[in-house]
N, C-alpha and C positions, 0 to 999 in steps of 0.2 A: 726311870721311875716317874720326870714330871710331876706336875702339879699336884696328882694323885696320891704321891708320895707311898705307893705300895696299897691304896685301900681296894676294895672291892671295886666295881664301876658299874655305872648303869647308863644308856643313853636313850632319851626320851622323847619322842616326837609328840607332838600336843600337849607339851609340859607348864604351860603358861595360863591352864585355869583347869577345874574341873577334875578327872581322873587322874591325869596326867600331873598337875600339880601337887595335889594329894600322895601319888606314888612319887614324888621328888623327895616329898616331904617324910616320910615313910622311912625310906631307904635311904637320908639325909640322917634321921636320928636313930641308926642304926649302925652308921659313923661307913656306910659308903660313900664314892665318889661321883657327884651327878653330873649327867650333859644334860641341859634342858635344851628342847627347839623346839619351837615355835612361828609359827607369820605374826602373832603379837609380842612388836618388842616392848612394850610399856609392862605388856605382864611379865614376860622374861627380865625385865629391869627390878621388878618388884620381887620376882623369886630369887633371885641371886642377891637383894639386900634384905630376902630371908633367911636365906642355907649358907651368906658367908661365902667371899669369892673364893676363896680356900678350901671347900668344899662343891665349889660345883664349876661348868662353864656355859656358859648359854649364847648363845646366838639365834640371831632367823635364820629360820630355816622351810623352804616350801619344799614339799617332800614332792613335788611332782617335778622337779627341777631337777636332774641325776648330776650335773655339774655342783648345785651346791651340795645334793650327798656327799657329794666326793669329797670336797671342799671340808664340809663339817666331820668326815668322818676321821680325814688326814690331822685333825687338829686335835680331836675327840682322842687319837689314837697315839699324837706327840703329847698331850697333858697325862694318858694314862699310862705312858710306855708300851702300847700298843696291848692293852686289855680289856676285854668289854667281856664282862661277867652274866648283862642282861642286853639284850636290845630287847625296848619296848616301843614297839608301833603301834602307837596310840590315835594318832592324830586321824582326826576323823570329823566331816562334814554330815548332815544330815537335810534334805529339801524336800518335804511330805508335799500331798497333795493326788490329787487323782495325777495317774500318768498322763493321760491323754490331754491336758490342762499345764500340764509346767513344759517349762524352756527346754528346748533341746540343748542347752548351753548350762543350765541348771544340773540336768542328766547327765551331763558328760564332766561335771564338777565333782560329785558324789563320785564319779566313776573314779575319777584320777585322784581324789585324795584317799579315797576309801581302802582303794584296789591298787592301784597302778604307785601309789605312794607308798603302801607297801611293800609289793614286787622290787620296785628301786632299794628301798632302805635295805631288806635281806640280802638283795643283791651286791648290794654297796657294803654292806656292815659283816658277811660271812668272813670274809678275811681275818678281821679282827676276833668273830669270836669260831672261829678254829684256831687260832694261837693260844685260848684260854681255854685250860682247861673245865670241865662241866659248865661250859657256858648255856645259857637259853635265850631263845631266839622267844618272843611272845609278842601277840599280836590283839587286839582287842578283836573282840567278837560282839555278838549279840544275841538274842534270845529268838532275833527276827531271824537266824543264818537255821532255825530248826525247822519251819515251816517259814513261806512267802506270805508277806503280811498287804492287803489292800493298804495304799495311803504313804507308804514307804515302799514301791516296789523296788524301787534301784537301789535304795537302802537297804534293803534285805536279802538283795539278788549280790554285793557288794559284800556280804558279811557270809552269804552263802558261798563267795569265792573264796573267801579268807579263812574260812575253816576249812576247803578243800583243799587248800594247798597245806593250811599245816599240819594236816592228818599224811598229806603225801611227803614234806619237806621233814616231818619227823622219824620217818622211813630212812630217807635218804640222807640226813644229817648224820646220823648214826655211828655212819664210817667215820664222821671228822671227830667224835664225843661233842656232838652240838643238843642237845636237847630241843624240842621245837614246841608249841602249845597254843593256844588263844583262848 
């Protein structure tokens, strides 16, 4: 049972300001059990002497790093007895500007936390929610994944992959009762 002590669970990447905090907080006073991650530990310090260590677990966590998935999800999955109710792949970067004008290192930043930071987490976190039952697998999206927006191309091009896959991963989940969505 773990720390969890039998509640629901949710594990959240970009948990440490903004959406991702908000859904902590959410699913916190709805009396589930939260993982927050995050690359800001001072905000993950501050959410957890919001929600009560009792209630949640936080850590850093750089989603482009598949070792610390791993890491975070083996500890995610020893506080909940190995149940993850939601994974939320939130964590999400944005660098506007004409393409032809930003960094090729900027481009390839959006890419891997966007894109590639999801792929990891799904991949890293199915385990966990094929053991639960009606689990859901959810991923932020955008408004940009409908049409390619100038000013945000890799931004948009980035949320256009993350709807791709989870229109095909909702398909294919199916077999395990995973739910998938963005």
């Amino acid at each position: 049972m773990g720390q969890a002590k039998g509640r629901k669970s949710i594990f959240i990447t970009g948990a440490a300001s903004g959406m991702g905090r908000e859904t902590a907080r959410l699913f916190r006073e709805k009396g589930w059990f939260v993982g927050g991650y995050d690359v800001n530990a001072q905000g993950l310090k501050d959410l957890e002497a919001e929600l009560g260590e009792e209630n949640c677990l936080v850590r850093t966590l750089d989603v482009t790093d598949r070792a610390d998935f791993q890491a975070a999800f083996a500890e995610f999955g020893a506080a909940t007895g190995g149940r993850l109710d939601l994974l939320y792949n939130n964590a999400g970067i944005g660098k506007g500007g004409p393409f032809a004008d930003q960094a090729f290192e900027d481009v390839m930043a959006v890419v891997q936390v966007n894109f590639v930071g999801v792929l990891i987490g799904i991949h890293e976190g199915i385990k966990l929610l094929k053991a639960t039952p009606n689990s859901l697998c959810f991923t932020t999206s955008s408004s940009s994944a409908t049409f390619g927006m100038a000013g945000i191309a890799v931004y948009s091009a980035t949320k256009h992959a993350v709807k791709g896959l989870s229109e095909a991963l909702s398909v294919e989940f199916k077999a395990y009762g995973v739910r998938v969505a963005d």
